[in-house]
NUFIZA-838878 format. One record per residue (C-alpha): residue number from 1; residue in one letter; chain; x negated, y negated, z. Coordinates in pm, 1 decimal. Layout:
BEGIN
+------+-------+------+----------+----------+----------+
! selo ! mikol ! voba !       xx !       yy !       zz !
+------+-------+------+----------+----------+----------+
!  NUM !     A !    A !        X !        Y !        Z !
...
+------+-------+------+----------+----------+----------+
END
This chain:
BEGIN
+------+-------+------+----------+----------+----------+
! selo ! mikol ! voba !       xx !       yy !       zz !
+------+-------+------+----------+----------+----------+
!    1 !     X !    A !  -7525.2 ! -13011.1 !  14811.6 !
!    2 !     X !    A !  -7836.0 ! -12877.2 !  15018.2 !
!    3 !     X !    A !  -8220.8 ! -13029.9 !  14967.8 !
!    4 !     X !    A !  -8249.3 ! -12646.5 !  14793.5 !
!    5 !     X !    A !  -7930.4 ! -12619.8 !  14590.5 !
!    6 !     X !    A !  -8055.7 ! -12986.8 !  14428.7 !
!    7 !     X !    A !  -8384.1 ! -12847.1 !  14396.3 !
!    8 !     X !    A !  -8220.6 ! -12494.8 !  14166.5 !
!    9 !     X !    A !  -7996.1 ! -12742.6 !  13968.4 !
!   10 !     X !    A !  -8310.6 ! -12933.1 !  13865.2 !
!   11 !     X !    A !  -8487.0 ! -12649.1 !  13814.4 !
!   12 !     X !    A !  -8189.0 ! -12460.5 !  13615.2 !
!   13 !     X !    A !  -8175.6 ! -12770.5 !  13367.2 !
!   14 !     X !    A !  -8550.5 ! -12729.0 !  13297.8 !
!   15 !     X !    A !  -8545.5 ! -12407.9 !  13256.0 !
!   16 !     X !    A !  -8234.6 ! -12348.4 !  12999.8 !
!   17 !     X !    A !  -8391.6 ! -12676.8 !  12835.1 !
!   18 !     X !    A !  -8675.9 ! -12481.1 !  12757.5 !
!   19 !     X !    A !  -8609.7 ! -12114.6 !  12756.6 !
!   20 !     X !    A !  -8241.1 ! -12082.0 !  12570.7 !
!   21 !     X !    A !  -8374.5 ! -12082.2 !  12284.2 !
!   22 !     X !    A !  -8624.0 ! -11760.7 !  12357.9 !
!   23 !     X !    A !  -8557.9 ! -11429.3 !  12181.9 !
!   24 !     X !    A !  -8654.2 ! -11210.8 !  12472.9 !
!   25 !     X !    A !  -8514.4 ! -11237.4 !  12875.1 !
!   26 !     X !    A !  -8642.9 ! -11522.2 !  13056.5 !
!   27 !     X !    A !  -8551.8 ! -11563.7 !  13414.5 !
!   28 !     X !    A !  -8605.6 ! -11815.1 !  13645.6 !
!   29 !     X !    A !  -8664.2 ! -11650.4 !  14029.7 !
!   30 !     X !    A !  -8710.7 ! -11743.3 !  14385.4 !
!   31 !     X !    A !  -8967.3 ! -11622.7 !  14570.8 !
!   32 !     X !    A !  -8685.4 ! -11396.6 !  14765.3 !
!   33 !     X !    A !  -8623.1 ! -11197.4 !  14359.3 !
!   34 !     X !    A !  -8338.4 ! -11426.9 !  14385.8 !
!   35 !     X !    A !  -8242.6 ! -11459.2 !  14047.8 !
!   36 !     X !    A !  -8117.7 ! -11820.5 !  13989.9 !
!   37 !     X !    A !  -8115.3 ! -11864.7 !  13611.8 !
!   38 !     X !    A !  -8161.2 ! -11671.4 !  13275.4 !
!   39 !     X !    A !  -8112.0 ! -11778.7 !  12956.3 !
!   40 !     X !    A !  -7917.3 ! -11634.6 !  12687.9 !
!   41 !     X !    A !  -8139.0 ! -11322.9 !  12593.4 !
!   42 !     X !    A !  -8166.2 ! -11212.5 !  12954.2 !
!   43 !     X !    A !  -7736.2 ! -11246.0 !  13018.1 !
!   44 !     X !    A !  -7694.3 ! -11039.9 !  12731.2 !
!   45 !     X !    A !  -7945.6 ! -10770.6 !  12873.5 !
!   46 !     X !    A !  -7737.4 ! -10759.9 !  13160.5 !
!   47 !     X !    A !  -7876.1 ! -11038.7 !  13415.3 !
!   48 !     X !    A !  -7656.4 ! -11269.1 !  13629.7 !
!   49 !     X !    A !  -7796.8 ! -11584.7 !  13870.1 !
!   50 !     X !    A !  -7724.9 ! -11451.6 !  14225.1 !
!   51 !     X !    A !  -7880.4 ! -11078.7 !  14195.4 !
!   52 !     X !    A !  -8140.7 ! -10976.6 !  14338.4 !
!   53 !     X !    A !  -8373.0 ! -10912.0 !  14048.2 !
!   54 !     X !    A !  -8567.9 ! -10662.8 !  14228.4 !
!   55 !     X !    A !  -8274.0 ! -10419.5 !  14322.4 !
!   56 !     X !    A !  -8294.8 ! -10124.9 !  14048.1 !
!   57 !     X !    A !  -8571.4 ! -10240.4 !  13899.1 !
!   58 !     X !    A !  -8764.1 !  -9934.8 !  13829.2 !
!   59 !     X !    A !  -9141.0 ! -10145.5 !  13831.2 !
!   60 !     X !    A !  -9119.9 ! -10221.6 !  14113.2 !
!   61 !     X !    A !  -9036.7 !  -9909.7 !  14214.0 !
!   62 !     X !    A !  -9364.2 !  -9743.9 !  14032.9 !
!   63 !     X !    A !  -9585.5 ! -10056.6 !  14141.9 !
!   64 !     X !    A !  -9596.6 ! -10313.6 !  13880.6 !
!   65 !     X !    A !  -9401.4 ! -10595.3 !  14029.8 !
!   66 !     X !    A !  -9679.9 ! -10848.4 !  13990.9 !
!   67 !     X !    A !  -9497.4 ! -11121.1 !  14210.8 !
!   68 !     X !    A !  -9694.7 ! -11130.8 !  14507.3 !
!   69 !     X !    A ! -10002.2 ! -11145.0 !  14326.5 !
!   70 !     X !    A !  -9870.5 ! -11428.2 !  14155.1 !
!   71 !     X !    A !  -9809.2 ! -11556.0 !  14480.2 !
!   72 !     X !    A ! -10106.1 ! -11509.3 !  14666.3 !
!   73 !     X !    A ! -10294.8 ! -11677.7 !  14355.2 !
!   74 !     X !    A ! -10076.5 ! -11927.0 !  14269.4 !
!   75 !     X !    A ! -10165.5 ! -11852.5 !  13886.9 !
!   76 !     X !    A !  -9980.3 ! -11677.0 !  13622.8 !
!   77 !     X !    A ! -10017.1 ! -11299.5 !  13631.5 !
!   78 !     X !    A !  -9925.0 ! -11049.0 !  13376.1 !
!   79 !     X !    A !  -9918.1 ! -10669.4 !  13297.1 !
!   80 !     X !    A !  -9932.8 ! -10450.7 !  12993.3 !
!   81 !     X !    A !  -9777.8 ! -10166.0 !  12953.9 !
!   82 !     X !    A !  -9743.8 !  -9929.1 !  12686.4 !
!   83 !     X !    A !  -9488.2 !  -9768.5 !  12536.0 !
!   84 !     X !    A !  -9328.5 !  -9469.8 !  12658.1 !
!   85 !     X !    A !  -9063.9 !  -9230.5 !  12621.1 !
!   86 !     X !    A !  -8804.1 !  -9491.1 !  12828.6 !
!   87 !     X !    A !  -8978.3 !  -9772.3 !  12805.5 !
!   88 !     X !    A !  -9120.5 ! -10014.8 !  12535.2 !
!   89 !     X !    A !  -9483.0 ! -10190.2 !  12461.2 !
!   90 !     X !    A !  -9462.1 ! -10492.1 !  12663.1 !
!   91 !     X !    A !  -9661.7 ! -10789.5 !  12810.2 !
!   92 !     X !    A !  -9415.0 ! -10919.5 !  13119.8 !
!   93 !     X !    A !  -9539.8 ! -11233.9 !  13300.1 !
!   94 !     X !    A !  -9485.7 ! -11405.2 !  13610.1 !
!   95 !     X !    A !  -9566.5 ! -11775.6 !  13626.9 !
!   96 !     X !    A !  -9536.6 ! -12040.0 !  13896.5 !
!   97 !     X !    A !  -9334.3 ! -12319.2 !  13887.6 !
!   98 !     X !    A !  -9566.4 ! -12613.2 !  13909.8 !
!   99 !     X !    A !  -9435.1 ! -12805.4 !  14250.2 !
!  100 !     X !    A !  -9208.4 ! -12552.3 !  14375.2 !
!  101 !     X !    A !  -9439.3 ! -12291.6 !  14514.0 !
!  102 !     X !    A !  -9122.6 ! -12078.9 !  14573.3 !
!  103 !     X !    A !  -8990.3 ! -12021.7 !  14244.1 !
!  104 !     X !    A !  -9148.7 ! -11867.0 !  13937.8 !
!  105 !     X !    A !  -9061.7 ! -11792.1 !  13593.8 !
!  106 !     X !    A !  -9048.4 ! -11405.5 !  13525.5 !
!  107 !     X !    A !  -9005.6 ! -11260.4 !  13123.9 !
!  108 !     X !    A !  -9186.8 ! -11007.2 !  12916.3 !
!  109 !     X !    A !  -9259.6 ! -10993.0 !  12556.3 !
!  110 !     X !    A !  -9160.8 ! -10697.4 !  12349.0 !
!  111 !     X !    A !  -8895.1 ! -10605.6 !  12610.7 !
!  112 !     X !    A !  -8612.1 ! -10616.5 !  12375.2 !
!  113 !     X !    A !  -8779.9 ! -10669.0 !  12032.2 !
!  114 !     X !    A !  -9100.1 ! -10468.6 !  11856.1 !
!  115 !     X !    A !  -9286.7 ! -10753.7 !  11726.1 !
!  116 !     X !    A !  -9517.9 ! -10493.1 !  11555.2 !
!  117 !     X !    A !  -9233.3 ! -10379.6 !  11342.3 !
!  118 !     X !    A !  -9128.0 ! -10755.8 !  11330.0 !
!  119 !     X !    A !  -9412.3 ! -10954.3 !  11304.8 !
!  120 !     X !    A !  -9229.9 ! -11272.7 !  11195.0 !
!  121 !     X !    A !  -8821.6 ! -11375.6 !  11206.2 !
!  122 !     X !    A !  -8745.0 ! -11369.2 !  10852.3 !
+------+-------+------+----------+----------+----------+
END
């Protein structure tokens, strides 16, 4: 096993240890939009380990991937967007992984569920 394949098992236990149980898609991402884990929420959206997180993705395409800025600060970033006719009201983050400057954590809140018209889990 390579120094970075021991480094995304480590990090892959972490991260289903604390994200599996998270209603909305969580994935864990290398700084290359590598995706190399996602926890429950985010497979049933449609995400795999191995994409490329970035291919389709129409924010990045209209300018709202917020990973380099993430990057280039080394602190979490975020964007709010609101709700439109395709897409929902949502607050997506991207935060670094503390210690592994190339990976980050990447979700958004209200991406799958309206927490307005939920505002606790019954």
């Amino acid at each position: 096993m390579t120094e970075q394949e021991q480094i995304e098992a480590k990090l892959s236990e972490a991260f289903h240890l604390m994200y599996d149980g998270m209603p909305e898609p969580v994935q864990l991402c290398h700084k290359t939009y590598r995706v190399v884990a996602v926890n429950p929420a985010c497979a049933a959206y449609g995400r795999k380990p191995g994409v490329i997180c970035a291919q389709g993705c129409p924010g990045l395409k209209a300018g709202l991937c917020r990973q380099a800025q993430m990057r280039k600060s080394g602190a979490t970033t975020w964007l709010h967007t609101e709700k439109t006719e395709t897409t929902p009201c949502a607050t997506t983050f991207w935060i670094p992984v503390a210690g592994n400057p190339d990976y980050y954590v990447h979700f958004g809140i209200g991406v799958t569920i309206d927490f307005a018209a939920r505002p606790t889990e019954a």
